[in-house]
VEXVO-143747 format. One record per atom (N, C-alpha, C): x, y, z; residue in three letters. Coordinates in steps of 0.02 Angstrom, whole numbers, padded with zeros to 5 digits, always signed. Example, Ala and Ser with C-alpha at 12.3 -4.5 7.8 and 13.67 -1.06 7.14 Angstrom:
<nodes>
+00660-00284+00390ALA/+00615-00225+00390ALA/+00660-00165+00390ALA/+00642-00112+00354SER/+00684-00053+00357SER/+00645+00002+00394SER/
</nodes>
This chain:
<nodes>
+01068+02909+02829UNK/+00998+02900+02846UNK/+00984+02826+02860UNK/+00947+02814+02905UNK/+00952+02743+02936UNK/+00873+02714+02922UNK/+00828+02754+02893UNK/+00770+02742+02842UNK/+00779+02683+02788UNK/+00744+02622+02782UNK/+00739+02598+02741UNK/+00663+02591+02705UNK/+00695+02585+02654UNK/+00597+02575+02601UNK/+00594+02511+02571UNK/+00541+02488+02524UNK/+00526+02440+02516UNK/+00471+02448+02464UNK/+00489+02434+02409UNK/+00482+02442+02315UNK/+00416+02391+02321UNK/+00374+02422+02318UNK/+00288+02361+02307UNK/+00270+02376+02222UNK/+00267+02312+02181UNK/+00242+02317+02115UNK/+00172+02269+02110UNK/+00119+02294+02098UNK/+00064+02274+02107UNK/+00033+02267+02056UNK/-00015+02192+02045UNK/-00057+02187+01980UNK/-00126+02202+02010UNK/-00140+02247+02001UNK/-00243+02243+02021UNK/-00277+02209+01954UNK/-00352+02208+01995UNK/-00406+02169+01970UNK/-00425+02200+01879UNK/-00417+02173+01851UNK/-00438+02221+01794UNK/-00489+02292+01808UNK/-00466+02333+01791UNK/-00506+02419+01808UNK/-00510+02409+01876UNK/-00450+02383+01907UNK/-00489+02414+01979UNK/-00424+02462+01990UNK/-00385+02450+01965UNK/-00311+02497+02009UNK/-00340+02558+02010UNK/-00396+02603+02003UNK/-00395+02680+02041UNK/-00433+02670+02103UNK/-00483+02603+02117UNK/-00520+02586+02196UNK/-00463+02564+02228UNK/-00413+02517+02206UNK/-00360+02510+02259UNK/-00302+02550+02293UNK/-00286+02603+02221UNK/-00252+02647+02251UNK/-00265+02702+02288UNK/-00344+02688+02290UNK/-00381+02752+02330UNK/-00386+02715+02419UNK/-00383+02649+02413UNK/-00385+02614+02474UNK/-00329+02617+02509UNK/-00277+02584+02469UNK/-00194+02584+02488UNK/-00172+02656+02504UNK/-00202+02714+02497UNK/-00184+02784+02521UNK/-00218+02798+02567UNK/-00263+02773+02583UNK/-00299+02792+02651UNK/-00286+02730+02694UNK/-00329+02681+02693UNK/-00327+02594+02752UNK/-00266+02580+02748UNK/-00236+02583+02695UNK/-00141+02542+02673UNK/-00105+02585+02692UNK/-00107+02654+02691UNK/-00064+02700+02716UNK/-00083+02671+02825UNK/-00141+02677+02837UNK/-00141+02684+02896UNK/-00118+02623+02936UNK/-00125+02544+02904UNK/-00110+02498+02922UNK/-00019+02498+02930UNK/+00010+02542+02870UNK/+00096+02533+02860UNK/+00095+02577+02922UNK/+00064+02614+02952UNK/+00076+02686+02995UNK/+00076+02641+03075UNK/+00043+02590+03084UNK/+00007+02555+03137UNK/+00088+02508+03136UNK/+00114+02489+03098UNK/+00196+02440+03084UNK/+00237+02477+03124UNK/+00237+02563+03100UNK/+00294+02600+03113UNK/+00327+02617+03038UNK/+00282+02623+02990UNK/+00310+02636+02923UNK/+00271+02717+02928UNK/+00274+02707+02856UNK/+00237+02760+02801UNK/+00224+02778+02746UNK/+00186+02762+02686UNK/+00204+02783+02631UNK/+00220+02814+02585UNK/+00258+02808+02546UNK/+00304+02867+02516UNK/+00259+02887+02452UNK/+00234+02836+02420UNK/+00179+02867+02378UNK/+00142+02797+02327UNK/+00134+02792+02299UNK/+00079+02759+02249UNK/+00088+02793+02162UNK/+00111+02742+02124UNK/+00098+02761+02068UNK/+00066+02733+02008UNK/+00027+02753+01971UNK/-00006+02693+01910UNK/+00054+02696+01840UNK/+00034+02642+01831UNK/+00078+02657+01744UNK/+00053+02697+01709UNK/+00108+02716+01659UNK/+00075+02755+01598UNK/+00111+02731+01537UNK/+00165+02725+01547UNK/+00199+02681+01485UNK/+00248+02628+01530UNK/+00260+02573+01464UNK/+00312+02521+01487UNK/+00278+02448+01525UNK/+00225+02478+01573UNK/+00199+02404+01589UNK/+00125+02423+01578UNK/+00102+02337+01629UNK/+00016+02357+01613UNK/-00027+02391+01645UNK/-00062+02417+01620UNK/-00137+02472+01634UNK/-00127+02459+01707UNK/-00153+02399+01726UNK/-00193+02382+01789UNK/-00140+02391+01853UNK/-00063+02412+01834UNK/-00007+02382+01876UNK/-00006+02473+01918UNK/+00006+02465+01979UNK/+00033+02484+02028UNK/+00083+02482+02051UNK/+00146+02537+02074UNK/+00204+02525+02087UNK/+00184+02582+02169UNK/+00214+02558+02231UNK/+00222+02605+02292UNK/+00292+02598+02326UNK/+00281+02643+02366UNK/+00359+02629+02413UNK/+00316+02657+02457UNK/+00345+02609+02539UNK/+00321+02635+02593UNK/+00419+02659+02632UNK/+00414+02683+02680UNK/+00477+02695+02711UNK/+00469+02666+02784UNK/+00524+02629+02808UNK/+00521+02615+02888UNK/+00580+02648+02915UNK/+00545+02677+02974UNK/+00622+02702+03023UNK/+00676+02642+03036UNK/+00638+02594+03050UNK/+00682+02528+03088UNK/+00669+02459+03061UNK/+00702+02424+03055UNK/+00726+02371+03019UNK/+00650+02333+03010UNK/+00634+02319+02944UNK/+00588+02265+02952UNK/+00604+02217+02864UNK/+00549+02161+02868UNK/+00584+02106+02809UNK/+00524+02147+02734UNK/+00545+02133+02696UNK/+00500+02141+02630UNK/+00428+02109+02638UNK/+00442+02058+02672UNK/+00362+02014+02676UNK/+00335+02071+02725UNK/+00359+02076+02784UNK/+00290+02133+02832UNK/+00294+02172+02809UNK/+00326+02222+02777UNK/+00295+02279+02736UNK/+00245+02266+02686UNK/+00250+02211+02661UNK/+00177+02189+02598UNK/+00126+02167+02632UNK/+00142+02141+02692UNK/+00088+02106+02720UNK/+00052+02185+02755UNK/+00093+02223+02775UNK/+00059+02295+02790UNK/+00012+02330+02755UNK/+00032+02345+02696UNK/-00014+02373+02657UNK/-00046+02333+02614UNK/-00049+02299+02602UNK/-00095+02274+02556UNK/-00129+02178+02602UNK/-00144+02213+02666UNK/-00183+02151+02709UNK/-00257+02162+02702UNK/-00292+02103+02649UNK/-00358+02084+02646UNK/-00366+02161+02602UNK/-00337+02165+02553UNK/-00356+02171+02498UNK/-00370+02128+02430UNK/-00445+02140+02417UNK/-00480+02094+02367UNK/-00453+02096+02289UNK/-00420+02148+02268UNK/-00418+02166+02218UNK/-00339+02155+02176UNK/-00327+02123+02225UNK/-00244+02110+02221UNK/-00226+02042+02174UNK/-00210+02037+02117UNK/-00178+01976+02094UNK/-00095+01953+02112UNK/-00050+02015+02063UNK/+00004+01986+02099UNK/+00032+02014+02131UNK/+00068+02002+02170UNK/+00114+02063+02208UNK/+00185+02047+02223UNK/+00229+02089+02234UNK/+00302+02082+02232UNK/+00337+02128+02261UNK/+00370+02137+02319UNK/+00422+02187+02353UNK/+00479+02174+02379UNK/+00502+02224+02356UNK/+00582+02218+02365UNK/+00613+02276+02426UNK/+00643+02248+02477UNK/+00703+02295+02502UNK/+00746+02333+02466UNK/+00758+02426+02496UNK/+00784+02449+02482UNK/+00819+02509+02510UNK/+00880+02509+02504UNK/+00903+02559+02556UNK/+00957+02621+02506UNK/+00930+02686+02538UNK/+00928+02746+02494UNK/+01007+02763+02476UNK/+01032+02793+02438UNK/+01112+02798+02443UNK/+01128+02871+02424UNK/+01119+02910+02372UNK/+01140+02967+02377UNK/+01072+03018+02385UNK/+01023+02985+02391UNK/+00952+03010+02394UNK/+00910+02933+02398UNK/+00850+02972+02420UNK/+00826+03027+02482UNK/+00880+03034+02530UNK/+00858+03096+02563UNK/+00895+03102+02624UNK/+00858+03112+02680UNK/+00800+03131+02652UNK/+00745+03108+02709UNK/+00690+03063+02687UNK/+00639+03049+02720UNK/+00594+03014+02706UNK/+00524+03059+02686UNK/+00537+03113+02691UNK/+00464+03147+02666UNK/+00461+03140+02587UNK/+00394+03107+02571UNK/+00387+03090+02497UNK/+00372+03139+02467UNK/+00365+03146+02398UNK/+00369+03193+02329UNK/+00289+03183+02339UNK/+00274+03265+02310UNK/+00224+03266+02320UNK/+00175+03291+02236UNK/+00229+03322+02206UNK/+00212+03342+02144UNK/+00181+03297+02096UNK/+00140+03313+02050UNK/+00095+03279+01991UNK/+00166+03287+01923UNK/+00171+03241+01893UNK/+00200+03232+01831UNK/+00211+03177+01821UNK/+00271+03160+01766UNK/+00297+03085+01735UNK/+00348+03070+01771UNK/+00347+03011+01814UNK/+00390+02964+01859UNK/+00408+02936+01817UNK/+00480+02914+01814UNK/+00515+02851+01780UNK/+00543+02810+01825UNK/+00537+02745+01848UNK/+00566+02722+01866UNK/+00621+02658+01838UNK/+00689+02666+01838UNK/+00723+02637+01825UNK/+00761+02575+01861UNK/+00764+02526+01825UNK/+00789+02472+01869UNK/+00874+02441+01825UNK/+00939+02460+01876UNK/+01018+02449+01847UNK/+01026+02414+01887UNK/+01078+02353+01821UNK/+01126+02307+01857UNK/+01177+02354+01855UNK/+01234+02323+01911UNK/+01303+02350+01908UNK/+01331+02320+01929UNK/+01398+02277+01889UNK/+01469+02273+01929UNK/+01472+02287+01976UNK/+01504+02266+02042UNK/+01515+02274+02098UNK/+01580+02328+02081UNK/+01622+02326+02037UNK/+01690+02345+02034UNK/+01674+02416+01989UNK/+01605+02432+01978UNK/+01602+02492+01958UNK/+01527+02534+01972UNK/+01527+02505+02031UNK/+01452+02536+02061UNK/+01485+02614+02098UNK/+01547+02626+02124UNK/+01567+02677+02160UNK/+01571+02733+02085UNK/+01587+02711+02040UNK/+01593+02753+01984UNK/+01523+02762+01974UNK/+01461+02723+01977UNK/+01403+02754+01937UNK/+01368+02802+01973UNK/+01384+02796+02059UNK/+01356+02862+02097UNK/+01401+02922+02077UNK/+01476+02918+02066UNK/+01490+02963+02039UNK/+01473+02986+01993UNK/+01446+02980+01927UNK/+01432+02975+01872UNK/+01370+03030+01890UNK/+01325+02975+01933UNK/+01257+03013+01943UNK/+01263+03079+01988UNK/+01298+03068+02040UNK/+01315+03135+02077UNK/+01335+03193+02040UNK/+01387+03196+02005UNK/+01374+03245+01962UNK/+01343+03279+01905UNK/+01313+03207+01852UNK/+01271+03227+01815UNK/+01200+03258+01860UNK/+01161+03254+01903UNK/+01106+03285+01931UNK/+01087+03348+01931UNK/+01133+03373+01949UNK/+01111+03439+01955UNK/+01100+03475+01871UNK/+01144+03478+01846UNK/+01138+03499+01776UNK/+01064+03465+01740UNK/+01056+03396+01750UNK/+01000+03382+01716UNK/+00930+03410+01752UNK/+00929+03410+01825UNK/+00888+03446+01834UNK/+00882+03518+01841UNK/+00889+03542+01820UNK/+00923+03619+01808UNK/+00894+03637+01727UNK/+00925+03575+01683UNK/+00892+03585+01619UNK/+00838+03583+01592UNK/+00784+03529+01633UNK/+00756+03517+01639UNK/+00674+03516+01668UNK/+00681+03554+01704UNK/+00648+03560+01747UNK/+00606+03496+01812UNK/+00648+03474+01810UNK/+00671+03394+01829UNK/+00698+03388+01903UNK/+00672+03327+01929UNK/+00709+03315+02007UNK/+00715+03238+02011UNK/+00767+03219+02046UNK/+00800+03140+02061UNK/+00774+03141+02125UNK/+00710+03082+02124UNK/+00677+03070+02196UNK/+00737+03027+02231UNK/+00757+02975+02208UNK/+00810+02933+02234UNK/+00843+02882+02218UNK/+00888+02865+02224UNK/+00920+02794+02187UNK/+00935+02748+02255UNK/+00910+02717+02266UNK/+00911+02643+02290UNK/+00943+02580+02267UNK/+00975+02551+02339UNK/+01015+02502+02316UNK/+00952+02440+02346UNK/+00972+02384+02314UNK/+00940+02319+02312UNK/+00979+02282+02393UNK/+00923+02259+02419UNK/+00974+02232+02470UNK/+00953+02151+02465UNK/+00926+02119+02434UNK/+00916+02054+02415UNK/+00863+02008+02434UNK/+00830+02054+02520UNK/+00754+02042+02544UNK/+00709+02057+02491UNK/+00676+02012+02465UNK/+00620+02017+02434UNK/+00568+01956+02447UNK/+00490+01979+02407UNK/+00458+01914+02430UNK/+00441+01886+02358UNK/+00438+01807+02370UNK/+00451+01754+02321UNK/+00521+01725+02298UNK/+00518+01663+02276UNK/+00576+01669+02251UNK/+00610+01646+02185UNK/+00542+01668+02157UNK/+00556+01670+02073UNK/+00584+01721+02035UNK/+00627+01732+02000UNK/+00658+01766+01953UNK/+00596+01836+01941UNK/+00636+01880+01913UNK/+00575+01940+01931UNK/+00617+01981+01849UNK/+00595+01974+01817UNK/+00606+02021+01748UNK/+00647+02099+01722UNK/+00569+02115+01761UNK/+00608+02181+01772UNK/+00633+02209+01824UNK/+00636+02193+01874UNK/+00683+02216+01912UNK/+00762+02169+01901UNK/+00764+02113+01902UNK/+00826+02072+01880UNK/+00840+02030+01907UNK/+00802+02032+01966UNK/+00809+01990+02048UNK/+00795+01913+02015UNK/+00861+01887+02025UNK/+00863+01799+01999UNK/+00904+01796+01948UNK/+00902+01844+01896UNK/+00940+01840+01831UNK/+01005+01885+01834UNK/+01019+01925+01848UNK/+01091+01979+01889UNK/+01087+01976+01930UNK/+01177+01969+01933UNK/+01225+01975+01993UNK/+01246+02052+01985UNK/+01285+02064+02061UNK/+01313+02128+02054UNK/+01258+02162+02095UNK/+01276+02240+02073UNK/+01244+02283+02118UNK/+01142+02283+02079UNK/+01105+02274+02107UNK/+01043+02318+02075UNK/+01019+02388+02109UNK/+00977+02398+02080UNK/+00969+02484+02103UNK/+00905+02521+02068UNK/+00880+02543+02101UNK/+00815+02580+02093UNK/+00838+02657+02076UNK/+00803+02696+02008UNK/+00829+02755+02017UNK/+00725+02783+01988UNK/+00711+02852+02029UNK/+00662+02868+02016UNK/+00684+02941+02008UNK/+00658+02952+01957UNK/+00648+03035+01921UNK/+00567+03061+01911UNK/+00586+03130+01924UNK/+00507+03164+01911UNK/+00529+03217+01843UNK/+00475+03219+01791UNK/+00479+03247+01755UNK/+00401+03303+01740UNK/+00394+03355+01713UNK/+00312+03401+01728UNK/+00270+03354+01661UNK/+00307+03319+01625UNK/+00257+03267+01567UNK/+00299+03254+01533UNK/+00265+03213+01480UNK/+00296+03143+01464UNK/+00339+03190+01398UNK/+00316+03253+01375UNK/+00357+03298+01336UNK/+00410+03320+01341UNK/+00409+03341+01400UNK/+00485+03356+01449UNK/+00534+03285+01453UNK/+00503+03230+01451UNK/+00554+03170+01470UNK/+00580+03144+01389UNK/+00534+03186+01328UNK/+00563+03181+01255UNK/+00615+03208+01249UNK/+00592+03281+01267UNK/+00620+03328+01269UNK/+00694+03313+01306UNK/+00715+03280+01351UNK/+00785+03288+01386UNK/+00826+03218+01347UNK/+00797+03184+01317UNK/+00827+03143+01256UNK/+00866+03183+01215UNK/+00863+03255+01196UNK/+00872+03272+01146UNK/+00920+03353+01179UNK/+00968+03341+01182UNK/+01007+03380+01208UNK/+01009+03457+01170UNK/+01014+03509+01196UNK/+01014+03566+01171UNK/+01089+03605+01182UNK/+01150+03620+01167UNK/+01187+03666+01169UNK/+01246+03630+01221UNK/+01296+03634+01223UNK/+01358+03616+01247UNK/+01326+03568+01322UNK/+01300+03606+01387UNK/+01281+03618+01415UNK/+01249+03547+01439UNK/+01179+03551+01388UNK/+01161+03475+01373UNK/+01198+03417+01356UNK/+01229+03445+01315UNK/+01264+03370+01292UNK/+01325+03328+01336UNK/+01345+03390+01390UNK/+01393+03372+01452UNK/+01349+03312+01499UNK/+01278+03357+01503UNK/+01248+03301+01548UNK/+01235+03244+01523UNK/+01200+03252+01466UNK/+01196+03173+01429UNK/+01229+03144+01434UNK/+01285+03177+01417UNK/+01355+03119+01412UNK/+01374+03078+01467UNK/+01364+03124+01537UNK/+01377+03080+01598UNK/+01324+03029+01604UNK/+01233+03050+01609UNK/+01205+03009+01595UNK/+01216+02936+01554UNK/+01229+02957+01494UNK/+01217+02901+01472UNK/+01289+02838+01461UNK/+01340+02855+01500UNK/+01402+02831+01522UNK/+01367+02761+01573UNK/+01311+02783+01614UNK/+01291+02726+01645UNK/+01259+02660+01623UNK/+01235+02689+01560UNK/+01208+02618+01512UNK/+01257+02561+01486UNK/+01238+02509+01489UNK/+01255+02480+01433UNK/+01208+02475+01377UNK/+01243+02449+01332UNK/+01194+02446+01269UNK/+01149+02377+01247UNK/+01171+02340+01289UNK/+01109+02280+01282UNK/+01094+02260+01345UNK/+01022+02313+01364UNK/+01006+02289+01459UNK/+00977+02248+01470UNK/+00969+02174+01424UNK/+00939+02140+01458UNK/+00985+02076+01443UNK/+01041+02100+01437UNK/+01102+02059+01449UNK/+01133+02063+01509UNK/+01148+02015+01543UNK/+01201+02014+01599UNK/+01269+02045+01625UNK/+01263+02104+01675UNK/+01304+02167+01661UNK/+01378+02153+01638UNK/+01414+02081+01671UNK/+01465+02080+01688UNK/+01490+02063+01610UNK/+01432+02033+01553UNK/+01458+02024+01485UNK/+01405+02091+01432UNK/+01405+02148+01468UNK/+01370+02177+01395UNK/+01396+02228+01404UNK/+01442+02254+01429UNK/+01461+02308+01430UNK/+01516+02311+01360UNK/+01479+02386+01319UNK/+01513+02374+01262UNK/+01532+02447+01263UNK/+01582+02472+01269UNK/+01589+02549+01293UNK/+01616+02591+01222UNK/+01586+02653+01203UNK/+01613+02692+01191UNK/+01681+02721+01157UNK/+01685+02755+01115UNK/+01774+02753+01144UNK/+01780+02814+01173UNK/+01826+02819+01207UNK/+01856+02847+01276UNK/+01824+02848+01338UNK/+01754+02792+01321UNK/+01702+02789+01405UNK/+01706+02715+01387UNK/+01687+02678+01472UNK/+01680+02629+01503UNK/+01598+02638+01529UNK/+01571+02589+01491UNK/+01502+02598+01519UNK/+01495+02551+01587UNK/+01462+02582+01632UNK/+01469+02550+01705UNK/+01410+02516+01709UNK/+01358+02517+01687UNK/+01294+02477+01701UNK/+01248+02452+01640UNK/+01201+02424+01669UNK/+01158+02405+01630UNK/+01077+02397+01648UNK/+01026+02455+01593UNK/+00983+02471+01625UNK/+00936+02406+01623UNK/+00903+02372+01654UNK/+00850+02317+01650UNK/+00795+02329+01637UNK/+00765+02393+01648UNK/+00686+02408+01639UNK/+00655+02472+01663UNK/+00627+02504+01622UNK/+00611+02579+01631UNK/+00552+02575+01625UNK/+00488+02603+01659UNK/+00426+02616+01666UNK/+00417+02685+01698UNK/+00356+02725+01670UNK/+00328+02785+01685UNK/+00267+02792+01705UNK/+00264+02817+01739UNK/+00195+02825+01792UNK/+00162+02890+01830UNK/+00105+02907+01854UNK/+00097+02943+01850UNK/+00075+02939+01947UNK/+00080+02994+01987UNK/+00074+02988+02059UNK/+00002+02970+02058UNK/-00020+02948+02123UNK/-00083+02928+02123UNK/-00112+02983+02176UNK/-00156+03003+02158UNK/-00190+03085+02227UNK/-00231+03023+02281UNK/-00202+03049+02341UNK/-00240+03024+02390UNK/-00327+03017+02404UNK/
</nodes>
């Protein structure tokens, strides 16, 4: 797929993020549409960061930088403090660009990886998927790789951008509530614990250590990554 997207994390005005995300889905959707984009969706926090923060992805057919996609949707908006987007291009998902449309708990995850063991963590994930969503009642919107366009050029936390080397990577999951995303913590019967196991092969155990020194593996697993930052959110209705 020759679709690329572009990761927008947004601070609104104190209590304003439900007027902006009601703007950014109608004027911001139509302005990214007027580029040659589209947006893939809009989400608010619910756990992990703050109240006021906004996370979107828009998608472009054809090549454009992180800055014109921000400058797309969010041009001469009042309500905007900070803002931050990153390039990103899809790898074992999406495979198309039509966005998720369902109401539940989004997680979005942000992994460093070794360059020398990023081919292992799609494996990892390729096969753990199906089983977890299956158990679950669960779907993998997409995992995204980092391509290094972003705007600013200060160190960025949670995503990692400035502080890891190696691969980064966007992974977004839908879950029907935040019970169900307890709930798949806690493995039930052979079955479960196969998937976990692949799952959680991708962690390291101290993610806000530097991948290439925290990998502390298991015995008989090699942990391939290291997660930097997990936040949950909820879709935003047009």
């Amino acid at each position: 797929m020759k679709t690329v997207f572009v990761h927008h994390r947004i601070d609104a005005a104190p209590r304003q993020w439900q007027a902006l995300a009601q703007r950014l889905a109608t004027k911001g959707a139509q302005r990214v549409a007027g580029e040659g984009g589209a947006l893939y969706g809009i989400w608010r926090s619910q756990i992990g960061r703050p109240r006021d923060e906004l996370q979107a992805l828009t998608a472009w057919a054809n090549a454009v930088h992180a800055a014109d996609a921000e400058a797309a949707l969010l041009e001469g908006e009042p309500d905007v403090w900070i803002k931050r987007s990153e390039m990103l291009k899809p790898t074992l998902r999406p495979t198309d660009s039509k966005p998720p449309t369902r109401q539940g708990n989004y997680a979005f995850r942000w992994f460093a990886t070794p360059e020398r063991h990023w081919t292992e963590f799609l494996d990892l994930c390729a096969r753990a998927w199906p089983g977890f969503e299956q158990a679950y009642d669960s779907q993998v919107i997409g995992l995204w790789q980092a391509t290094g366009d972003r705007t600013g050029i200060e160190s960025d936390e949670v995503r990692g951008a400035g502080f890891h080397g190696g691969v980064r990577s966007l992974l977004l999951t839908r879950r029907p509530n935040l019970a169900m995303w307890e709930r798949s913590k806690l493995p039930e019967g052979k079955d479960e614990a196969k998937v976990r196991a692949m799952l959680s092969r991708r962690y390291g155990r101290r993610p806000c250590s530097p991948p290439e020194t925290s990998r502390t593996p298991r015995a008989g697993h090699s942990q391939t990554s290291s997660v930097l930052s997990r936040s949950h959110a909820e879709r935003c209705r047009a």
